[in-house]
PyMOL Python script that loads the backbone (N, CA, C, O; Angstrom):
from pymol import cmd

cmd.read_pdbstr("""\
ATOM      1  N   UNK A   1      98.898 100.119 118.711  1.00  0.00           N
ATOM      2  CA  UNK A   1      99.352  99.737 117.397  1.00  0.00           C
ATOM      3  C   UNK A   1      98.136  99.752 116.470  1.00  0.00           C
ATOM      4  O   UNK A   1      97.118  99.246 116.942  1.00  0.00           O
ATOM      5  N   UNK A   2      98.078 100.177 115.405  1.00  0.00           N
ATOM      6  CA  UNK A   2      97.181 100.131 114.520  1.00  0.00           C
ATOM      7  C   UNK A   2      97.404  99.257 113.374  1.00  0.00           C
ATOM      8  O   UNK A   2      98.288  98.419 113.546  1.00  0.00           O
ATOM      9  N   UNK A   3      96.816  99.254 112.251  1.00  0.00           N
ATOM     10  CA  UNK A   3      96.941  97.918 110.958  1.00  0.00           C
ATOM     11  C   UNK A   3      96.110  98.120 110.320  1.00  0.00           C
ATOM     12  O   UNK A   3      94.888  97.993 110.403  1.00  0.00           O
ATOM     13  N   UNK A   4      97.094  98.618 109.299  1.00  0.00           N
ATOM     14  CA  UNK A   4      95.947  98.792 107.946  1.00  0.00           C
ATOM     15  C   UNK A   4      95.515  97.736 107.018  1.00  0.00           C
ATOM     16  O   UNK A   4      96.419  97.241 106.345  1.00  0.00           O
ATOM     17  N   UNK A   5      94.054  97.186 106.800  1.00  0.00           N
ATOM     18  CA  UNK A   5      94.002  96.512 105.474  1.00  0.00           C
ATOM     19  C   UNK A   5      93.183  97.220 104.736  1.00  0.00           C
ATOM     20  O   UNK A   5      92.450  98.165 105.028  1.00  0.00           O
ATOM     21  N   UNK A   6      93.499  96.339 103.158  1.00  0.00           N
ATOM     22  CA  UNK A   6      93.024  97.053 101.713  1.00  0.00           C
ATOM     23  C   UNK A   6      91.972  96.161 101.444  1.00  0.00           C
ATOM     24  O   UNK A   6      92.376  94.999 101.403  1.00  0.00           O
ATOM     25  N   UNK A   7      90.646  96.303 101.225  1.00  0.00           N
ATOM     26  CA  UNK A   7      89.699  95.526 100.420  1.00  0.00           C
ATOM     27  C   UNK A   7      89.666  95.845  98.829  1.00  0.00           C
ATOM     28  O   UNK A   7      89.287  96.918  98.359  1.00  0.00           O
ATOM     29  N   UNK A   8      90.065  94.876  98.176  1.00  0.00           N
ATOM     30  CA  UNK A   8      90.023  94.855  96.607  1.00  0.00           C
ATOM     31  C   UNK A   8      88.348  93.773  96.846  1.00  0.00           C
ATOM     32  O   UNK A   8      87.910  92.936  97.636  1.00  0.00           O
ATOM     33  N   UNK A   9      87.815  94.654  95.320  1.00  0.00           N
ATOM     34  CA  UNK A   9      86.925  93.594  94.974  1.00  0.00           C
ATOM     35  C   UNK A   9      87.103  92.757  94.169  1.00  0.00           C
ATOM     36  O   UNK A   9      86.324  92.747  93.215  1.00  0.00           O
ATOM     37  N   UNK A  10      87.841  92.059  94.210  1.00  0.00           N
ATOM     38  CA  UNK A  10      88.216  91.015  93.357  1.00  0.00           C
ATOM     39  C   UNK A  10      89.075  90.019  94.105  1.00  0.00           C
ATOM     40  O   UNK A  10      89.612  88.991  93.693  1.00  0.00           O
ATOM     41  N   UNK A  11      89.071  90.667  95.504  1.00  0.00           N
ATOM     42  CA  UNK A  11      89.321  89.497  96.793  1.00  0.00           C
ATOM     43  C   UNK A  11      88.570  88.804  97.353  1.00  0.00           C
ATOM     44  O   UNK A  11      87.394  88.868  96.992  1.00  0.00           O
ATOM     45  N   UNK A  12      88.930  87.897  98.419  1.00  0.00           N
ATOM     46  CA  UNK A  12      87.877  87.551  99.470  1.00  0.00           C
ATOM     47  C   UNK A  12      88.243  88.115 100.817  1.00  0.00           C
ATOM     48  O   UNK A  12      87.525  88.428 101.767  1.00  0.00           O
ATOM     49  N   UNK A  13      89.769  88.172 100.624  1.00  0.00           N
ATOM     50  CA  UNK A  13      90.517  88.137 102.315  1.00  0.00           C
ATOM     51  C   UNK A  13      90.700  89.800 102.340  1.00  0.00           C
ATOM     52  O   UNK A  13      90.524  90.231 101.200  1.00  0.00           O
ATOM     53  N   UNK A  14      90.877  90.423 102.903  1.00  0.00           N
ATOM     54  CA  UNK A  14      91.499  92.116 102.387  1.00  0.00           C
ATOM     55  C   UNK A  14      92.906  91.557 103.058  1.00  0.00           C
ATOM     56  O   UNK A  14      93.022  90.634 103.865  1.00  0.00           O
ATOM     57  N   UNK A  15      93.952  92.399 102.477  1.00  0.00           N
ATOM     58  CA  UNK A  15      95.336  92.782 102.434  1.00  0.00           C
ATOM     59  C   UNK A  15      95.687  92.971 103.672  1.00  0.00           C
ATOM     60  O   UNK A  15      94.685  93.448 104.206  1.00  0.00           O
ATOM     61  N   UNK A  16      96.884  92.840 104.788  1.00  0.00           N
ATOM     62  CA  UNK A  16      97.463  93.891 105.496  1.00  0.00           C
ATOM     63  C   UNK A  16      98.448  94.841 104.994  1.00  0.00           C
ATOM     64  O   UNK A  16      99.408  94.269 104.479  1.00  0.00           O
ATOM     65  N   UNK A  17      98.516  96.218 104.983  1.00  0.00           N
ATOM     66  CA  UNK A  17      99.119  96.811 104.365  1.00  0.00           C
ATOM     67  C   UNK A  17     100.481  97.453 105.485  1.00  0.00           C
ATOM     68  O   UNK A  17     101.578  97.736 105.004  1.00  0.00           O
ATOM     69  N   UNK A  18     100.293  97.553 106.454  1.00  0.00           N
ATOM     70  CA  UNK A  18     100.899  97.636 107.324  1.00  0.00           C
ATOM     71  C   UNK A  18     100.460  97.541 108.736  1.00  0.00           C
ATOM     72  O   UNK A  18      99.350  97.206 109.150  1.00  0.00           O
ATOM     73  N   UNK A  19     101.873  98.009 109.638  1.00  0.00           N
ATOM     74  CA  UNK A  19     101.191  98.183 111.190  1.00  0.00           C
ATOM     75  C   UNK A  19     101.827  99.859 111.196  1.00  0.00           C
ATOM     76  O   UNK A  19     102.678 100.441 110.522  1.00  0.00           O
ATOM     77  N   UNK A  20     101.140 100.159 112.055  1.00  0.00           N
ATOM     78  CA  UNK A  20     101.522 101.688 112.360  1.00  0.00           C
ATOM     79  C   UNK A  20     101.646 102.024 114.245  1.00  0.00           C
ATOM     80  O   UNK A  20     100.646 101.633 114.846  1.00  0.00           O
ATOM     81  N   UNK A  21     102.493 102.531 114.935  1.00  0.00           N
ATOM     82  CA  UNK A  21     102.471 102.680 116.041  1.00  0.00           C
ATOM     83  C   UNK A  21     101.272 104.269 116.467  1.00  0.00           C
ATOM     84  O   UNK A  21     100.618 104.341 117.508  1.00  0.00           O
ATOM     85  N   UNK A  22     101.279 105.451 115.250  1.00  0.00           N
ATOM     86  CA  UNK A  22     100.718 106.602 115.494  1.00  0.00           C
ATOM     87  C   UNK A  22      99.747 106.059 114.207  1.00  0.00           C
ATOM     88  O   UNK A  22      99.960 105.377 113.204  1.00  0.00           O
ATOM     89  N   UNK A  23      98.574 106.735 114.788  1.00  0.00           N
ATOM     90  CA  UNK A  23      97.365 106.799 113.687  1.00  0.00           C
ATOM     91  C   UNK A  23      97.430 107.674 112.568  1.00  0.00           C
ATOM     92  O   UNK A  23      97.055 107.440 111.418  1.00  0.00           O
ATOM     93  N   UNK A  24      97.957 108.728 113.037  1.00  0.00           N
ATOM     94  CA  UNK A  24      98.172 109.694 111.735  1.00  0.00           C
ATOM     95  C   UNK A  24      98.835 108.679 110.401  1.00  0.00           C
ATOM     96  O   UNK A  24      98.411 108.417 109.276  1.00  0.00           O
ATOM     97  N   UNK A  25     100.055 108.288 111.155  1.00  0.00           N
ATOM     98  CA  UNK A  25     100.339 107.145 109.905  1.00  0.00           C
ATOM     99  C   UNK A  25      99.663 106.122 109.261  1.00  0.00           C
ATOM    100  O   UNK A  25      99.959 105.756 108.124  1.00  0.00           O
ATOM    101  N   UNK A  26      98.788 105.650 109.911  1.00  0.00           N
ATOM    102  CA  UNK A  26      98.498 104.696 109.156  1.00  0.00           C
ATOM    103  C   UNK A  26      97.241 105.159 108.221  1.00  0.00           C
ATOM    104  O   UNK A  26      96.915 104.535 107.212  1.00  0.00           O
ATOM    105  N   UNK A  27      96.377 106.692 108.830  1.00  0.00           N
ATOM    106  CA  UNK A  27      95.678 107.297 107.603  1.00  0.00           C
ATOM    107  C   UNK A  27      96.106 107.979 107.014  1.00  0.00           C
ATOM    108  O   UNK A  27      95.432 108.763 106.345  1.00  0.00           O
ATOM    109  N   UNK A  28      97.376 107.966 107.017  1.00  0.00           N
ATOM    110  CA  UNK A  28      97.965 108.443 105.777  1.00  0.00           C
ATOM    111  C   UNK A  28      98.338 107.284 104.477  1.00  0.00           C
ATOM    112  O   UNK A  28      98.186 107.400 103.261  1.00  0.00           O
ATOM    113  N   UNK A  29      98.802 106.314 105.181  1.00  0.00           N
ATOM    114  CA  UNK A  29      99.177 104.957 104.264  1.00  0.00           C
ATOM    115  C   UNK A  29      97.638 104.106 103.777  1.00  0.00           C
ATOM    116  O   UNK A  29      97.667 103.145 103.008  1.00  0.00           O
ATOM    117  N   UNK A  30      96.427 104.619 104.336  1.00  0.00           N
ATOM    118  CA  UNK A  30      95.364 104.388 104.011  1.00  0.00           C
ATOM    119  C   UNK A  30      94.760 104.764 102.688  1.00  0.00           C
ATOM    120  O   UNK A  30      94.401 104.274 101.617  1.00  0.00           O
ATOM    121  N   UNK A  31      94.869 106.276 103.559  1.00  0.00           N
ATOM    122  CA  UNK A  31      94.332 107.520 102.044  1.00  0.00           C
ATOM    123  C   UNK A  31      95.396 107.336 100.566  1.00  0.00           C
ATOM    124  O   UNK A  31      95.119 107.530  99.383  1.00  0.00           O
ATOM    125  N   UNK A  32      96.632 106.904 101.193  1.00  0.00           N
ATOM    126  CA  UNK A  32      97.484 107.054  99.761  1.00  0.00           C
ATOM    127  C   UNK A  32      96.567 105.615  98.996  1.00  0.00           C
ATOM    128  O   UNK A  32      95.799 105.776  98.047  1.00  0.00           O
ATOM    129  N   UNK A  33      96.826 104.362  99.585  1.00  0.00           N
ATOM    130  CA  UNK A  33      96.272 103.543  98.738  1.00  0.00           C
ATOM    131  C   UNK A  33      94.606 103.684  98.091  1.00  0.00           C
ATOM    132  O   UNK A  33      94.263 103.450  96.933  1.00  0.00           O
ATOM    133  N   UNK A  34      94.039 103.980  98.838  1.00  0.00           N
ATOM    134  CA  UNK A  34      92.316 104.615  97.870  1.00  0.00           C
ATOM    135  C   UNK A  34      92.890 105.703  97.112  1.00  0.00           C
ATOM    136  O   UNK A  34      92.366 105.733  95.999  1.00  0.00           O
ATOM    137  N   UNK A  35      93.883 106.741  97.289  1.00  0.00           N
ATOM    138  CA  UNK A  35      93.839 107.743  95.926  1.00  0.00           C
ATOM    139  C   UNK A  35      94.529 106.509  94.829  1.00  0.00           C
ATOM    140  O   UNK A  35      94.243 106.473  93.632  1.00  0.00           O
ATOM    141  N   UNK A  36      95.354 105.663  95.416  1.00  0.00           N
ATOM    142  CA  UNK A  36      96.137 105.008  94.073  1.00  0.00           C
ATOM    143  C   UNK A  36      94.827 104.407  93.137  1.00  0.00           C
ATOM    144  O   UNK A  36      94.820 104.277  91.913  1.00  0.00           O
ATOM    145  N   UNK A  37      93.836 104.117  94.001  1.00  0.00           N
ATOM    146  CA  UNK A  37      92.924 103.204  93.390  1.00  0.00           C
ATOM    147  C   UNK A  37      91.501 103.031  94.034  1.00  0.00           C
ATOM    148  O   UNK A  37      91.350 102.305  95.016  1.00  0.00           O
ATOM    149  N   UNK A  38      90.608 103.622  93.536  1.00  0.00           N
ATOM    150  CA  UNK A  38      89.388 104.367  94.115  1.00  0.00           C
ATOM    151  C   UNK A  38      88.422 103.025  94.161  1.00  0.00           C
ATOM    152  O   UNK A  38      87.398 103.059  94.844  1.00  0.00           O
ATOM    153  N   UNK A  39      88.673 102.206  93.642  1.00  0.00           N
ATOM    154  CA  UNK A  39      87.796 100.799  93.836  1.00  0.00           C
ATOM    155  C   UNK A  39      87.880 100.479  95.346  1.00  0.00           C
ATOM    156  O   UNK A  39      86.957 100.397  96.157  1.00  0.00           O
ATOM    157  N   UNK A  40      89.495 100.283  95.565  1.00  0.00           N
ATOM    158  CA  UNK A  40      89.548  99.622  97.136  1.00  0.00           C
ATOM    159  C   UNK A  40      88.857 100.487  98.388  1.00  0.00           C
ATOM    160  O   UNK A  40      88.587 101.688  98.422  1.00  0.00           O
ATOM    161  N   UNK A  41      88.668  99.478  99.384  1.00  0.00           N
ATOM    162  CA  UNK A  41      88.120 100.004 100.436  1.00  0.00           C
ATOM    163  C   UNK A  41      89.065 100.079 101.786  1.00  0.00           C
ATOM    164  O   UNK A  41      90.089  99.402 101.686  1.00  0.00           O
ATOM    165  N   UNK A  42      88.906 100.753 102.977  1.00  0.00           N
ATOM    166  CA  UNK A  42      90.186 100.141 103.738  1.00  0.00           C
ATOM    167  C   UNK A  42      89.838 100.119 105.265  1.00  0.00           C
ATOM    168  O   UNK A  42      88.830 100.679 105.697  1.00  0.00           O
ATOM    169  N   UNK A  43      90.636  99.507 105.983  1.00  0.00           N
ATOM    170  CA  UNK A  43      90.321  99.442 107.382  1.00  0.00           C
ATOM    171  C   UNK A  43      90.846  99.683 108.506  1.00  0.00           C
ATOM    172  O   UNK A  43      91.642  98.766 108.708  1.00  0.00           O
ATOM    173  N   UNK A  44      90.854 100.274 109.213  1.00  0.00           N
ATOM    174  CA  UNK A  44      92.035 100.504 110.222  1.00  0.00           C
ATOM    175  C   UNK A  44      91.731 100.225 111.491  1.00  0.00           C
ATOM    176  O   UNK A  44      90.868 100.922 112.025  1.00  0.00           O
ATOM    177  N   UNK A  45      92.392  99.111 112.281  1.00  0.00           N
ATOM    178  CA  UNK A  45      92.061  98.259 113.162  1.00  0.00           C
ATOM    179  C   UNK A  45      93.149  99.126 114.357  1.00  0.00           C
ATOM    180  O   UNK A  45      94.090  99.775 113.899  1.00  0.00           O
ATOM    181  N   UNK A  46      92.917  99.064 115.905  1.00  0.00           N
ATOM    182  CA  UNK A  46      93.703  99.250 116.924  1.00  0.00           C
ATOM    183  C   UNK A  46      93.983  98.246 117.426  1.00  0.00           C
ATOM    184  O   UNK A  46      93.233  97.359 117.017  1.00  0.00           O
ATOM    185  N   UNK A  47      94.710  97.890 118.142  1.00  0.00           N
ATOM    186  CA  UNK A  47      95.320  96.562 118.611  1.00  0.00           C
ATOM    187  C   UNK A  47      95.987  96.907 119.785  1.00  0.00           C
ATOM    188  O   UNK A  47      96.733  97.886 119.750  1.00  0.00           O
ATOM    189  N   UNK A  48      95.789  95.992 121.285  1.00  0.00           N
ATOM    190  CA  UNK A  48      96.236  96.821 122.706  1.00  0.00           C
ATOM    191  C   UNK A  48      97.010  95.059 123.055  1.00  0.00           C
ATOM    192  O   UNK A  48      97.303  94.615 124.166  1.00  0.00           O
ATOM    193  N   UNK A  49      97.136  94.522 122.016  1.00  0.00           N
ATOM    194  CA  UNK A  49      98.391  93.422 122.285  1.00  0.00           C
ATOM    195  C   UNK A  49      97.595  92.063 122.918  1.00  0.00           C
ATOM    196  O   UNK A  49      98.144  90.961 122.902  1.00  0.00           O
ATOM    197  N   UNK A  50      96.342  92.255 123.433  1.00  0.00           N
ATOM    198  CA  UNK A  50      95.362  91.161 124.130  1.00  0.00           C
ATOM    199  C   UNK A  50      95.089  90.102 123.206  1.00  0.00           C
ATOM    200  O   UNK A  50      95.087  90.311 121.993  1.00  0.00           O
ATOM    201  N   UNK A  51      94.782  88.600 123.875  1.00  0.00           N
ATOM    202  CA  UNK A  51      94.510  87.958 122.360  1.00  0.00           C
ATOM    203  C   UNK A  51      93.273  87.437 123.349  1.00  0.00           C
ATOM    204  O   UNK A  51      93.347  87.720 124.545  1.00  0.00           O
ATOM    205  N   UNK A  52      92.394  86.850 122.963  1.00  0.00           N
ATOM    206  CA  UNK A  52      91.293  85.779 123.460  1.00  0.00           C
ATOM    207  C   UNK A  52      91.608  84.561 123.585  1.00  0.00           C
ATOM    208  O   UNK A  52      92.789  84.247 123.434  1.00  0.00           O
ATOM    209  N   UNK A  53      90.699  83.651 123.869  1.00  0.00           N
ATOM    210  CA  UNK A  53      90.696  82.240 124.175  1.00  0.00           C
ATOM    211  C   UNK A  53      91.420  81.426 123.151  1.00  0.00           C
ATOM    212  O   UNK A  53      92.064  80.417 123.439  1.00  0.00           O
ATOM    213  N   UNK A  54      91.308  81.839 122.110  1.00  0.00           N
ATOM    214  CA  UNK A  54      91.335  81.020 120.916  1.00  0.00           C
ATOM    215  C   UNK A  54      93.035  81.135 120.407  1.00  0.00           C
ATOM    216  O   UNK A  54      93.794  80.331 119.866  1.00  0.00           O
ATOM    217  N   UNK A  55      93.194  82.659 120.912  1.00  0.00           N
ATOM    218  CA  UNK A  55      94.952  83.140 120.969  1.00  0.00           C
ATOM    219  C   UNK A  55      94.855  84.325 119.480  1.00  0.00           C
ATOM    220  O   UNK A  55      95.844  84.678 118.838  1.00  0.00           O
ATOM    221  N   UNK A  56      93.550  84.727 119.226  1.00  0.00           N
ATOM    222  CA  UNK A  56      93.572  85.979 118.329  1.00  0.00           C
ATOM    223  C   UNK A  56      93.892  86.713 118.751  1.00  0.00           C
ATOM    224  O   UNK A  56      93.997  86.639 119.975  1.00  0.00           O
ATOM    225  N   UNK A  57      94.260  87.889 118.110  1.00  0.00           N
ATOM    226  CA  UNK A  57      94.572  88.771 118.548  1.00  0.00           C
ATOM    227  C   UNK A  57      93.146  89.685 118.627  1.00  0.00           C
ATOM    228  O   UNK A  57      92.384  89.672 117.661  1.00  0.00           O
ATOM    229  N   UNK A  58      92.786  90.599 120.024  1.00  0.00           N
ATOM    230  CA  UNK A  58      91.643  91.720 119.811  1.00  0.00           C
ATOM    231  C   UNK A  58      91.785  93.006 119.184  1.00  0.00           C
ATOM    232  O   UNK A  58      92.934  93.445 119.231  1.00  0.00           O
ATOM    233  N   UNK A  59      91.145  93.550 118.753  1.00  0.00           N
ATOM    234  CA  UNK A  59      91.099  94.036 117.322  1.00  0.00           C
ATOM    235  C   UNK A  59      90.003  95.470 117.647  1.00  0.00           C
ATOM    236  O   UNK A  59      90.133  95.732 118.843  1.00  0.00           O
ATOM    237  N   UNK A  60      89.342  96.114 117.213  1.00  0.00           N
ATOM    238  CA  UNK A  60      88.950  97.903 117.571  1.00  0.00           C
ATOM    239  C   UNK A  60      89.300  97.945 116.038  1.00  0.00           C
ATOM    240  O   UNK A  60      90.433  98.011 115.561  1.00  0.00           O
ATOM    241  N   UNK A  61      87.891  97.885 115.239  1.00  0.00           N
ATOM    242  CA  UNK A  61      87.917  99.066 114.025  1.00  0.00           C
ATOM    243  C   UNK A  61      87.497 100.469 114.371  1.00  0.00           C
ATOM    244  O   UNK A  61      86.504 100.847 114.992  1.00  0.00           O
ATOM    245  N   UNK A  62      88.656 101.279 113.731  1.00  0.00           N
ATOM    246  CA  UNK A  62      88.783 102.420 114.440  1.00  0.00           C
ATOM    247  C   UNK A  62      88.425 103.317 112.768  1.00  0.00           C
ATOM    248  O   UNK A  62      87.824 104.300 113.201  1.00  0.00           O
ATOM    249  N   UNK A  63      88.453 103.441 111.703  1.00  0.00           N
ATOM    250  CA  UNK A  63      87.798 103.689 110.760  1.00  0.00           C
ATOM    251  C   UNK A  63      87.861 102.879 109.408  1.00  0.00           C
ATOM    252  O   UNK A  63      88.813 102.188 109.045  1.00  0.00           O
ATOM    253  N   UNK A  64      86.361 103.141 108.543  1.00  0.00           N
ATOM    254  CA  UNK A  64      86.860 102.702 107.611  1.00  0.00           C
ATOM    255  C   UNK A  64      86.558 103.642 106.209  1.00  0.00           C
ATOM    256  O   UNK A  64      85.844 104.644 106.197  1.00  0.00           O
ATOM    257  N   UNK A  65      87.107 103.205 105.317  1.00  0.00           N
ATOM    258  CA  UNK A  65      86.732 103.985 104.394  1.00  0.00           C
ATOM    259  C   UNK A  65      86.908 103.853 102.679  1.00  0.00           C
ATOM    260  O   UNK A  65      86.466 104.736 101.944  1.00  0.00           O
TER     261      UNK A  65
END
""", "prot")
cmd.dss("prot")
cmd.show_as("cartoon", "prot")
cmd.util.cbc("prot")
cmd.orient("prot")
């Protein structure tokens, strides 16, 4: 599973913008939001369902841009 967030600078937290099961999708739902708006930055996390001690979920930045 992948998960896109949006960094605005004028945040603190970045966005989740979605989850995506194929990667192609979610750099596609990536790239659309930076063409909407060339300020933001974005992130695309993998996710294999594991959480840690604490009960997070583990996480794999897989690009950013």
């Amino acid at each position: 599973m992948y998960q896109v967030y949006i960094d605005r600078p004028s945040s603190f937290d970045p966005d989740m913008v979605g989850e995506f099961k194929d990667y192609d999708k979610a750099l596609e739902c990536a790239e659309k939001e930076k063409a909407a708006d060339p300020e933001i930055s974005y992130t695309i996390e993998e996710t294999n369902g594991c959480v840690n001690s604490y009960g997070e979920q583990i996480t794999t930045v897989v690009k950013r841009g």
